[in-house]
LOSEBA-93248 format. One line per 2 residues: number of its first residue (from 1); their letters; for each residue y, x, z of N, C-alpha, C. Coordinates in nm, 3 decimals, always signed. Atoms other than C-alpha are relative to their C-alpha. Layout:
BEGIN
NUM	a	Y/X/Z/Y/X/Z/Y/X/Z; ...
***
This chain:
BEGIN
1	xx	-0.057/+0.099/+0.086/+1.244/-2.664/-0.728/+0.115/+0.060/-0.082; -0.090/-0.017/+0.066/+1.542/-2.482/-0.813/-0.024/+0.106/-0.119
3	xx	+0.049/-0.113/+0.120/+1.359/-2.163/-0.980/-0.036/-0.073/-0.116; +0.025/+0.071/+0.085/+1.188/-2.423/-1.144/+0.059/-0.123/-0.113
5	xx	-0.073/+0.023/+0.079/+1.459/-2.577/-1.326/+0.025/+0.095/-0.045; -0.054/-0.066/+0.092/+1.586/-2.270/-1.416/-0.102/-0.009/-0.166
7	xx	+0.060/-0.050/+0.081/+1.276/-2.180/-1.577/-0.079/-0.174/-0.192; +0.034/+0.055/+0.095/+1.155/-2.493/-1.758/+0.143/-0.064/-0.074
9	xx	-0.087/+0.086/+0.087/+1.505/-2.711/-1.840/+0.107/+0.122/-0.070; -0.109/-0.073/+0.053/+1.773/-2.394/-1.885/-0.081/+0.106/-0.050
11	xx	+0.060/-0.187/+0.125/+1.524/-2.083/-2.059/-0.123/-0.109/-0.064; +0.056/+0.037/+0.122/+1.282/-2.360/-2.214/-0.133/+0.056/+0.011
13	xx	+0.107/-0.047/-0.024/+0.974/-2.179/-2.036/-0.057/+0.055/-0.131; +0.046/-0.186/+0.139/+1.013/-1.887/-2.286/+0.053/+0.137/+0.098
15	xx	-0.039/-0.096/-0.049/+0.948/-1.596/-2.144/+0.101/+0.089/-0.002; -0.107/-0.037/+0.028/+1.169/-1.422/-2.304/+0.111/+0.026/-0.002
17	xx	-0.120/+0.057/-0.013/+1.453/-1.587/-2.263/-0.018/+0.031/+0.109; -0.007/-0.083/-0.172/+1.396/-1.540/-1.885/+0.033/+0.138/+0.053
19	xx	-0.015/-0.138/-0.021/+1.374/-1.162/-1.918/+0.136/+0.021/-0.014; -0.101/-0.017/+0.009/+1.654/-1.167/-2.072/+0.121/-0.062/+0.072
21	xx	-0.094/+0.060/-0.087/+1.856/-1.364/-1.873/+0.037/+0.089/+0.126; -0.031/-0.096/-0.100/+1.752/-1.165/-1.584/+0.019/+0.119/+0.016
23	xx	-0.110/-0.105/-0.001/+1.898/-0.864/-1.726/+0.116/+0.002/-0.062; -0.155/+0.012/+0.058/+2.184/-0.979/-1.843/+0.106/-0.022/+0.103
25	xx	-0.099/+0.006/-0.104/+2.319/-1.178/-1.567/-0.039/+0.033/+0.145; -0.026/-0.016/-0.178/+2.341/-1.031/-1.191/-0.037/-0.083/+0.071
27	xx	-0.026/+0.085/-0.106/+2.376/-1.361/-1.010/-0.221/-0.035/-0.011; +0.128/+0.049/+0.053/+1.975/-1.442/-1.200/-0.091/+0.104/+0.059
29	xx	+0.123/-0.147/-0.046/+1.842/-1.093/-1.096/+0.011/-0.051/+0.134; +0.034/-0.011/-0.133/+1.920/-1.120/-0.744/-0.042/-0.120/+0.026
31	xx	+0.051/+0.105/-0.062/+1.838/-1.480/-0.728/-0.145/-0.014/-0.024; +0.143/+0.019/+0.014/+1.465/-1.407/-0.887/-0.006/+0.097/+0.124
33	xx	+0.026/-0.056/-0.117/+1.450/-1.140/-0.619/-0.024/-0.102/+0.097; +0.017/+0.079/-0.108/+1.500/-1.334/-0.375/-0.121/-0.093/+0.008
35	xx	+0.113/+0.109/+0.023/+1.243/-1.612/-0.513/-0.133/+0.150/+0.015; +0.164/-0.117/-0.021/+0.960/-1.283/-0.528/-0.023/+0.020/+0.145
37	xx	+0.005/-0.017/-0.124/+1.042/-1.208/-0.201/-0.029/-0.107/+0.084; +0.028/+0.149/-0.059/+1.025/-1.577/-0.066/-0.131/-0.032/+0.003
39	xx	+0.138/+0.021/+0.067/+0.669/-1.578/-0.263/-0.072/+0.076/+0.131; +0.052/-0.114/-0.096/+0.574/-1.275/-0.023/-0.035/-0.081/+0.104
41	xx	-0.015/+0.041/-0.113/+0.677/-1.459/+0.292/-0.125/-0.097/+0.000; +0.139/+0.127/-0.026/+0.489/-1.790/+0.196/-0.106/+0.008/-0.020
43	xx	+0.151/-0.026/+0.034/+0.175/-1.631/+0.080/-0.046/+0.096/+0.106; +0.071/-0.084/-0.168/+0.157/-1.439/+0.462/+0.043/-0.080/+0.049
45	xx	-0.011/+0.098/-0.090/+0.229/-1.754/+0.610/-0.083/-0.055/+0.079; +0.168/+0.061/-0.070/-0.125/-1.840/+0.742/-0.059/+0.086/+0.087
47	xx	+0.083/-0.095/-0.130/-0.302/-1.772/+1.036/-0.078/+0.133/-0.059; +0.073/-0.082/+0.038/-0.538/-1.584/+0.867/+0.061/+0.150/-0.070
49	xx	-0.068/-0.097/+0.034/-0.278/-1.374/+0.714/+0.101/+0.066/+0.131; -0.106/-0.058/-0.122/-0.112/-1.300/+1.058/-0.114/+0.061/+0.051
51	xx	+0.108/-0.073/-0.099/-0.423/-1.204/+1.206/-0.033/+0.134/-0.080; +0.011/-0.114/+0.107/-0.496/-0.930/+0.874/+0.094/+0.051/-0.003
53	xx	-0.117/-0.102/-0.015/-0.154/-0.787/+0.901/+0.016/+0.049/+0.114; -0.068/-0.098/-0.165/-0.089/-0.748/+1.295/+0.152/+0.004/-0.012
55	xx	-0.104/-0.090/+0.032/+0.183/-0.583/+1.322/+0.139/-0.002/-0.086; -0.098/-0.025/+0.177/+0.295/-0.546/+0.964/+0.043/-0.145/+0.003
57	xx	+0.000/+0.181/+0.034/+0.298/-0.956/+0.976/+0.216/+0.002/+0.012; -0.161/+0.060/-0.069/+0.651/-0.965/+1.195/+0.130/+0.092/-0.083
59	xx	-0.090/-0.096/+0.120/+0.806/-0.651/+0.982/+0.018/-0.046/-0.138; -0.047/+0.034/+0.163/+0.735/-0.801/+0.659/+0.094/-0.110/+0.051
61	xx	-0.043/+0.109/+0.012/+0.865/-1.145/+0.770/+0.146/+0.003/+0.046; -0.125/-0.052/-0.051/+1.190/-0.984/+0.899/+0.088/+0.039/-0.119
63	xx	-0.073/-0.022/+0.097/+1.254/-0.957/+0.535/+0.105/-0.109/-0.050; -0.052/+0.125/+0.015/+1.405/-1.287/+0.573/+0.171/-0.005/+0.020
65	xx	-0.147/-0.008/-0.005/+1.711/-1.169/+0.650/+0.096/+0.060/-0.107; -0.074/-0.073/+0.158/+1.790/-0.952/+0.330/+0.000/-0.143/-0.119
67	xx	+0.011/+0.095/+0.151/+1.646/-1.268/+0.137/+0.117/-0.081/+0.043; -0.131/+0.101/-0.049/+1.922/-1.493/+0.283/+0.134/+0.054/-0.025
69	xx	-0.092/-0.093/+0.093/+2.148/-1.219/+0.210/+0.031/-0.033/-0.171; +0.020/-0.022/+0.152/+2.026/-1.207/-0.150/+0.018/-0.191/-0.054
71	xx	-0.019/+0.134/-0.010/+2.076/-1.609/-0.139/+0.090/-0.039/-0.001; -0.121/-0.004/-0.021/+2.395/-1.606/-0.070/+0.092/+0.062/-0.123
73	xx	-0.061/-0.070/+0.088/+2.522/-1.359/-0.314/-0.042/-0.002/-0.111; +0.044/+0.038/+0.130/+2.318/-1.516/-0.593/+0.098/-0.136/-0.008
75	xx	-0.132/+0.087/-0.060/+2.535/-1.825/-0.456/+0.118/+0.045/-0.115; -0.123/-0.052/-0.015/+2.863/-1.649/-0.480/+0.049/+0.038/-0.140
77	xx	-0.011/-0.037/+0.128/+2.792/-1.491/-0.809/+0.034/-0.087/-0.114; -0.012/+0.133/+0.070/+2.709/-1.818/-0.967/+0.121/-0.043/-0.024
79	xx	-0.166/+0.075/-0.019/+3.024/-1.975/-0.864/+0.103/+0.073/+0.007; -0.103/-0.043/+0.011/+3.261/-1.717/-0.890/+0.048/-0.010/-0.133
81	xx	+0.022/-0.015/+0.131/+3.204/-1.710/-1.258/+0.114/-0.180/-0.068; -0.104/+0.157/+0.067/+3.388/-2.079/-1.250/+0.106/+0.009/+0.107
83	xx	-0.121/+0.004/-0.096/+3.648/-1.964/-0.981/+0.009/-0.092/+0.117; +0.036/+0.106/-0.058/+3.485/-2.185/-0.748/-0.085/+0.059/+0.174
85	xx	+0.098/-0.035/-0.091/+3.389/-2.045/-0.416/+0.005/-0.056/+0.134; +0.015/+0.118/-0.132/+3.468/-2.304/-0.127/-0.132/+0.005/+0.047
87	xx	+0.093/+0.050/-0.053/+3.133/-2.388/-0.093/-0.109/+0.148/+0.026; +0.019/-0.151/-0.011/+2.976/-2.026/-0.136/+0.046/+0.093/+0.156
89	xx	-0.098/-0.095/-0.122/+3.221/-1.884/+0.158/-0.029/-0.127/+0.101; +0.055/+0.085/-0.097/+3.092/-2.180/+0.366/-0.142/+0.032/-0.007
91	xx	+0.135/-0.064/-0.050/+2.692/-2.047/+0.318/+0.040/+0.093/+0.077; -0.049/-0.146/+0.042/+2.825/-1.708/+0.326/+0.028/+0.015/+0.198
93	xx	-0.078/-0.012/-0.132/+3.011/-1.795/+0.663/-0.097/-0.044/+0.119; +0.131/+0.012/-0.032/+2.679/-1.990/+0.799/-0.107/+0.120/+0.035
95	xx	+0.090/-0.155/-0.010/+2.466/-1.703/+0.735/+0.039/+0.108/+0.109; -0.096/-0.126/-0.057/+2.714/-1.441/+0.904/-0.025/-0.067/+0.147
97	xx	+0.013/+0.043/-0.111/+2.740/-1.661/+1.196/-0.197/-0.024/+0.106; +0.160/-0.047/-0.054/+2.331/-1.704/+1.245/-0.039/+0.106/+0.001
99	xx	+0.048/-0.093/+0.007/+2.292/-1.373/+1.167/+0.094/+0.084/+0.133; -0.067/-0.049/-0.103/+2.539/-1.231/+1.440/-0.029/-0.025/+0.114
101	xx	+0.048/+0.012/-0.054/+2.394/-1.438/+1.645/-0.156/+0.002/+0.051; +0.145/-0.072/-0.055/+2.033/-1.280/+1.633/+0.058/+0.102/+0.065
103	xx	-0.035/-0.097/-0.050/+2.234/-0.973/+1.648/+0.043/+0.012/+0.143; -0.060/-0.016/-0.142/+2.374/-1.046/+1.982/-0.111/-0.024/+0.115
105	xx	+0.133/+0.010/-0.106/+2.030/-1.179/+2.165/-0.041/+0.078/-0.034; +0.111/-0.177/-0.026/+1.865/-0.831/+2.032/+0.058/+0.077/+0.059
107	xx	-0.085/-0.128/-0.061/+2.133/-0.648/+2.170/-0.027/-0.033/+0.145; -0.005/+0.014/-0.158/+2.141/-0.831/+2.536/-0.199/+0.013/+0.005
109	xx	+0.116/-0.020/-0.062/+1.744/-0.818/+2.541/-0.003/+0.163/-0.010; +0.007/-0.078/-0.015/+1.811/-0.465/+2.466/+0.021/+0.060/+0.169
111	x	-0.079/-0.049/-0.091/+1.993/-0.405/+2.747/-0.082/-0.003/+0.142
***
């Protein structure tokens, strides 16, 4: 929903304008990343695609953590730009905290 505002109400579903957007501004690049990468995830979302990867299934889908990354700091970007980051440094702080806490159950099952 949200790509999809960008693309039809703010670029006018001109290509163009999109390209350019997403080399102009930073916060647009990493936030289409993120949307390509999201695409990835949900199009190996199906049984049938877990059973054809194996393996590869749980490695790709582990990319979920860079995209949440890249989610964040498309976030941050956005709203720094209006001096506005309250709400940004509250994902930001979310994220950090779920993510520390995978880090800490991989570490004790390490153990």
């Amino acid at each position: 929903m949200h790509f999809m505002a960008w693309v039809w109400w703010d670029r006018g579903l001109d290509p163009a304008a999109m390209l350019q957007d997403i080399g102009e501004r930073p916060f647009i690049t990493v936030g289409c990343a993120a949307f390509v990468l999201m695409m990835a995830l949900a199009a190996t979302s199906t049984q049938w695609a877990m059973r054809r990867l194996g393996k590869r299934w749980q490695q790709l889908h582990r990319a979920i953590y860079a995209i949440g990354l890249l989610a964040v700091l498309h976030y941050w970007w956005h709203k720094a730009g209006k001096n506005d980051l309250a709400q940004p440094l509250l994902y930001a702080s979310v994220l950090a905290l779920l993510l520390g806490w995978r880090i800490v159950a991989w570490w004790r099952r390490r153990a």
